[in-house]
Structure formats: structure tokens, C-alpha cells
C-alpha positions in Angstrom: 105.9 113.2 81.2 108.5 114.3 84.1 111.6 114.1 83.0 113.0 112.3 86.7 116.9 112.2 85.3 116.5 115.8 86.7 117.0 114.5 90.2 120.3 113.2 89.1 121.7 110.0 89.7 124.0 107.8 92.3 125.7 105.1 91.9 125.0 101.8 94.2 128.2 99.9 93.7 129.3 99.7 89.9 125.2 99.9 89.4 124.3 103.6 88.7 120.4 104.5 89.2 118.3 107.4 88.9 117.4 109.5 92.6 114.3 108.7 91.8 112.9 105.2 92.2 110.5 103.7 93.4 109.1 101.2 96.5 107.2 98.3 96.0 105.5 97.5 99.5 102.5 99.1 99.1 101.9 96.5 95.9 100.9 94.2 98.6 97.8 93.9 100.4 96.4 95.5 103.6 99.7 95.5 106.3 101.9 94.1 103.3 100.2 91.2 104.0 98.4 88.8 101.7 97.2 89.9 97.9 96.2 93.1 96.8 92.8 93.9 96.0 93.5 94.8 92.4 96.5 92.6 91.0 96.3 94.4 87.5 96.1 97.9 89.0 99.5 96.7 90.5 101.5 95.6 87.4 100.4 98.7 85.9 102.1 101.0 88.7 105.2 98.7 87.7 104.8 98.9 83.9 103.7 102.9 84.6 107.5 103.5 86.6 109.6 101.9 84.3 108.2 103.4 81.1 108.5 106.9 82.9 112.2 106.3 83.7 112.5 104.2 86.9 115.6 102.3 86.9 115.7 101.3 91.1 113.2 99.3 92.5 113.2 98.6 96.0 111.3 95.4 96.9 111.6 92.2 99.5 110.5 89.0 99.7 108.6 89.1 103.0 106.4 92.0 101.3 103.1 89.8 101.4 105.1 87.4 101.8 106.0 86.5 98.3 103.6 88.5 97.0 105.4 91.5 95.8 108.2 89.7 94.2 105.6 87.6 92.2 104.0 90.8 90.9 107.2 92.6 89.9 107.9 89.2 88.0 104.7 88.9 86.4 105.0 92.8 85.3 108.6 92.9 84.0 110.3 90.3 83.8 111.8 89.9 81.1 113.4 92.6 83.0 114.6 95.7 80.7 118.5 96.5 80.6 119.7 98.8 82.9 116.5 98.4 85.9 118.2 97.5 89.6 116.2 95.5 91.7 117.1 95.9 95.2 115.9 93.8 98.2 116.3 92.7 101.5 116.5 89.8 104.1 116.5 89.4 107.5 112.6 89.2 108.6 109.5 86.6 108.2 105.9 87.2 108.2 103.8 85.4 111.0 100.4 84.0 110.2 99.1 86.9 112.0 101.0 89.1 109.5 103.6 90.2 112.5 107.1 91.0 111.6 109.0 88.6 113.0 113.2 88.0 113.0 114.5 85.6 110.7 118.2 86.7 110.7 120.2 82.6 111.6 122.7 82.2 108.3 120.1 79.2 107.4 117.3 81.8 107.1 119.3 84.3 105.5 120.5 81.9 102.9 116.9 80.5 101.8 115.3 84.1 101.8 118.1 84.8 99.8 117.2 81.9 97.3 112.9 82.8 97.9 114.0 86.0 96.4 115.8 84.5 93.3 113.1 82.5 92.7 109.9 84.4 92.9 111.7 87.5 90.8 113.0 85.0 88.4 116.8 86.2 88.7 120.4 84.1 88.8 121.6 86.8 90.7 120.2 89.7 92.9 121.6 92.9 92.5 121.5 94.3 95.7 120.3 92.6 99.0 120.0 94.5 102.3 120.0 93.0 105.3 117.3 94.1 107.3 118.5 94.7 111.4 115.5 93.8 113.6 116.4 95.4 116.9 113.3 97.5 116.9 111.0 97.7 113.6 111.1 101.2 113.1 114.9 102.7 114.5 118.6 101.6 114.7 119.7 100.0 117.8 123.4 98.9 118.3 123.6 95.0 118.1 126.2 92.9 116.4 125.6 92.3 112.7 128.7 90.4 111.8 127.6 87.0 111.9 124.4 87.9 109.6 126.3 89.9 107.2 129.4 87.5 106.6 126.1 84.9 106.0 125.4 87.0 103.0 129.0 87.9 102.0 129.2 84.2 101.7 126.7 84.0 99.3 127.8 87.1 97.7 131.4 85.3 96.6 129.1 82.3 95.3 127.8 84.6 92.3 124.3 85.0 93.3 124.5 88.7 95.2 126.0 91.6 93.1 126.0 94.3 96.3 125.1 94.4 99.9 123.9 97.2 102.2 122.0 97.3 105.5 118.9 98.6 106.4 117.6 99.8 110.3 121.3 100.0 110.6 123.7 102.4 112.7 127.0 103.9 111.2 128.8 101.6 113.7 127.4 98.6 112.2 128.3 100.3 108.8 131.9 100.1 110.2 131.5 96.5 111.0 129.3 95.3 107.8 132.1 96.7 105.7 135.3 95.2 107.7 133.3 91.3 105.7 132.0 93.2 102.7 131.3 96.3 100.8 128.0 98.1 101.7 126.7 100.2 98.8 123.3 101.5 100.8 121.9 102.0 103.8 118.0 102.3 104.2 117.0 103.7 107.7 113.8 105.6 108.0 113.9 109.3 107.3 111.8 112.3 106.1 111.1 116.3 106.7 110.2 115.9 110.8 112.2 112.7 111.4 115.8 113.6 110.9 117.7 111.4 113.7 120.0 110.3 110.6 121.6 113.4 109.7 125.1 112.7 111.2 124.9 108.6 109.1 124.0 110.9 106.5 126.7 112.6 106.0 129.0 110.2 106.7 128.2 107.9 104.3 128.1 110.5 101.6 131.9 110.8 102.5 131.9 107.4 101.4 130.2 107.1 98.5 127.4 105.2 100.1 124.1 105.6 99.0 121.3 106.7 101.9 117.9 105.3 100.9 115.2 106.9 103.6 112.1 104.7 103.9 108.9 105.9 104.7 109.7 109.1 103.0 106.1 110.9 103.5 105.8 109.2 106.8 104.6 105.9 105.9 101.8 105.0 107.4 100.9 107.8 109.1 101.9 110.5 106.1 103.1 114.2 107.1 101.3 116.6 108.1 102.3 120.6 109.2 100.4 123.4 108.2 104.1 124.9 106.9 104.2 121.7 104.5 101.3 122.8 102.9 101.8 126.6 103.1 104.5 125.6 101.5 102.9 123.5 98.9 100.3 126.1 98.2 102.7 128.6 97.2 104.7 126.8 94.9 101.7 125.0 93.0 102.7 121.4 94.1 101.4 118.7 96.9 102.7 118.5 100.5 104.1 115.2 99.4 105.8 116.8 96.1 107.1 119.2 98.6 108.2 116.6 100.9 110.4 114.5 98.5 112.1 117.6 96.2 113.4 118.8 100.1 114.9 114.9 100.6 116.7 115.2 97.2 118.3 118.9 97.7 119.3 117.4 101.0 121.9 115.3 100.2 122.7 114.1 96.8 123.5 110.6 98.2 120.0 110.5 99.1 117.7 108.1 96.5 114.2 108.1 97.1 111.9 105.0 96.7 108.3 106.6 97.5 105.7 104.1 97.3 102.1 103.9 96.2 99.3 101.2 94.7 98.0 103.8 92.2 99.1 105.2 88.8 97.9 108.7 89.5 99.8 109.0 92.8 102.9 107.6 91.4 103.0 110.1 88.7 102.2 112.6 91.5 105.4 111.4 93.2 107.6 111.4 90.4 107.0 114.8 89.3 108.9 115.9 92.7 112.2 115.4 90.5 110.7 119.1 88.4 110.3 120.7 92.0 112.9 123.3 92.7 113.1 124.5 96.3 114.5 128.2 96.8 117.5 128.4 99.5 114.5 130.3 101.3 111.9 127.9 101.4 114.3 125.1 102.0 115.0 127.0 105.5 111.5 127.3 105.9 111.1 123.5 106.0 114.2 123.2 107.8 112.3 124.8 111.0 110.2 121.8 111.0 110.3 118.6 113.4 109.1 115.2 114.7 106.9 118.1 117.5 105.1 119.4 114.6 101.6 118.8 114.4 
């Protein structure tokens, strides 16, 4: 079995967790919406992470909605010592499964206590609030009114951490004027690298850098250098893919997702993967124009 303390580990607050973690959208079903098709094949992918080492789960209440939480309840809880259970808050789920805002202090609070209660926690370790300017990238929109809603609720006992997620460094600046922010979860992988500047910055920090969609979500990478690439060292473009996002930073944690045991093992054994100074410039070369 990989061996994913290899990657290193970062610390989220006073909560220290493996690079390697793992994502728990894809639990859900079609469009993180509704059941999966296979609830047992689910609880195994949880059981499957955390018995290979997995100590950060990323995870949110409006996954299904409700859905994912549930699962990761039904599959762990009691939870082991040690795992970090990270979610967020700041979006609802239309009947049509859209993505819709939910970010008044009223919603933030009972999301806040949906998540409590369908993970079967007193307190959540870390709760990200989810900026909906626009689904996919950062746009520059006060925050402080949302965030001092959860700082609120974090001096009540029942948040440990906070971070952001869709967020800009400037809103950084102003979350952490209320409150400590421990992450920051943008979307960011090999040919979408718009973050590189937050990235560093927050490094200086101390503040962890969680990229989501990793592989692309869902439309996953593809470049004919990625799997070159691949090909030459023995591993899949994804493989390939991830062990570049952990030599890229080391306040980068990864939280790749997948449904299936065989995959996630896949994933995991990025944390073995090596890349040479001259393949690393290889992949460098690539961006959001490659085909």
C-alpha cells in the first residue's frame, strides 16, 4: 500500500494533516445531486482512504444536499483520532440541482448546524465559506459580513478553523482582519494556474492552499505532453497531474476525488511519484490553450 506520509504534511490551524487527502463530492449522485447509485461502493472509498492513511477529508453539506455528510457518517463515524473533516457553507441546492447563494448570517448559521448534524459532530473542524460571485473563479466582493457570521459561531465552540473558498487574496486580507483563515480552496491544476501569485502569498503565511478540481473536474485534463509524460515515467496522466501540484508548493494539500476504490488508490499513489527538475519544466510549458 502507498505509503502517502511521503507527500509530507501541513498544518491547518493547530490541526496537522497529510498532503494527501481526499474529496468527498463525487460520493454523491449525478451533479452532486441526489443519492449515489451504489451507497456501499461509497462507504468503502471512505473506509478504503482512511485505512490507507487519509487524515483530511474535504466534504460540505450542500453535496447532494445532505447526502455526502450522511455517508461519511454512516462510514466512520465513530470518527478515528486524528481524521480532519473540513467543510463548507455559503451555497444551497435548488430543486433543479442548481447552485444557488445562500450566504445571509441566518443561512450561514443553520448550514452551519445541518453540517453538525448530519456528520454527527459537537464541533466542525474546519468550515470554509464558500464566495459565490461566479461558481468557478474569484471575483472581488465584500465578505466581511459572511465571515464575522461564522467567526460568531466560531467563539460559540462549535467551529475549530475557518478558511475561504472561491476567494481572492484581498478578501484573505479582510476574512483575517474578524478571524484566522487556515485555508483557502480556489480551483487550480497543471493548465489553470491564475492562483499562482495567492499561492505564494499565503505560503508566506502559513496558510494552507487547497486547489479543487485538481484533474480538471468535470472535464479532466488532457495534453498529449501529460501523457508523454505519464508514459515515460510508468504512471497515469492523473498520477502525473497531482505529484506536479505537490512539488509545486508545499502549502499545497490535495483532495482528489473519485466514487471508486480502484481510482482512489490510483490517486493516492501520486504521493510515490517523483518528478525530475526536467520533467517538472516540461509540464511547466503547459496551459489553459492546450488541447
Amino acid at each position: 500500500m502507498t505509503d502517502i506520509s511521503k507527500a509530507g504534511g501541513f498544518v491547518l490551524g493547530d490541526l496537522e494533516v497529510k498532503r494527501m487527502g481526499y474529496g468527498a463530492m463525487q460520493l454523491a449522485g449525478p451533479g452532486v445531486f441526489g443519492p449515489p447509485k451504489d451507497r456501499n461502493a461509497a462507504i468503502a472509498v471512505l473506509r478504503h482512504a482512511v485505512e490507507a492513511g487519509v487524515d483530511h477529508i474535504d466534504t460540505s453539506d450542500f453535496y447532494g444536499p445532505h447526502v455526502t455528510n450522511q455517508i461519511i457518517r454512516e462510514a466512520l463515524s465513530p470518527y478515528p483520532a486524528g481524521l480532519t473533516i473540513v467543510t463548507k457553507v455559503g451555497a444551497r441546492r435548488g430543486d433543479d440541482a442548481s447552485w444557488l447563494p445562500a450566504q445571509s448570517p441566518a443561512e450561514l448559521k443553520q448550514a452551519v448546524h445541518d453540517n453538525l448534524r448530519n456528520l454527527g459532530l459537537e464541533r466542525l473542524d474546519v468550515v470554509n465559506l464558500r464566495v459565490m460571485g461566479d461558481v468557478h473563479h474569484p471575483t472581488e466582493e465584500p465578505i466581511a459580513a459572511q465571515f464575522a457570521a461564522l467567526a460568531e459561531l466560531q467563539a460559540q465552540g462549535v467551529i475549530r478553523h475557518l478558511g475561504l473558498s472561491n476567494a481572492t487574496l484581498a478578501q484573505v486580507e479582510e476574512a483575517e482582519a474578524i478571524a484566522p483563515v487556515v485555508c483557502v480552496q480556489n480551483q487550480y491544476n497543471l493548465v489553470q494556474r491564475g492562483d499562482d501569485p495567492l499561492i505564494a502569498a499565503l505560503g508566506a503565511k502559513g496558510i494552507a492552499y487547497v486547489p479543487f478540481f485538481p484533474l480538471g473536474g468535470f472535464t479532466p485534463l488532457q495534453s498529449s505532453t501529460l501523457s508523454d509524460v505519464a508514459d515515460r515515467l510508468g504512471a497515469t496522466p492523473m498520477q502525473v497531474a497531482l505529484a506536479w501540484l505537490l512539488q509545486r508548493a508545499p502549502n499545497i494539500l490535495l483532495i482528489p476525488g473519485t466514487s471508486s476504490v480502484g481510482h482512489l488508490r490510483e490517486n493516492l499513489a501520486a504521493a510515490d511519484l517523483v518528478l525530475s527538475p526536467d520533467v517538472v519544466r516540461e509540464l511547466d510549458g503547459l496551459d489553459a490553450a492546450v488541447g
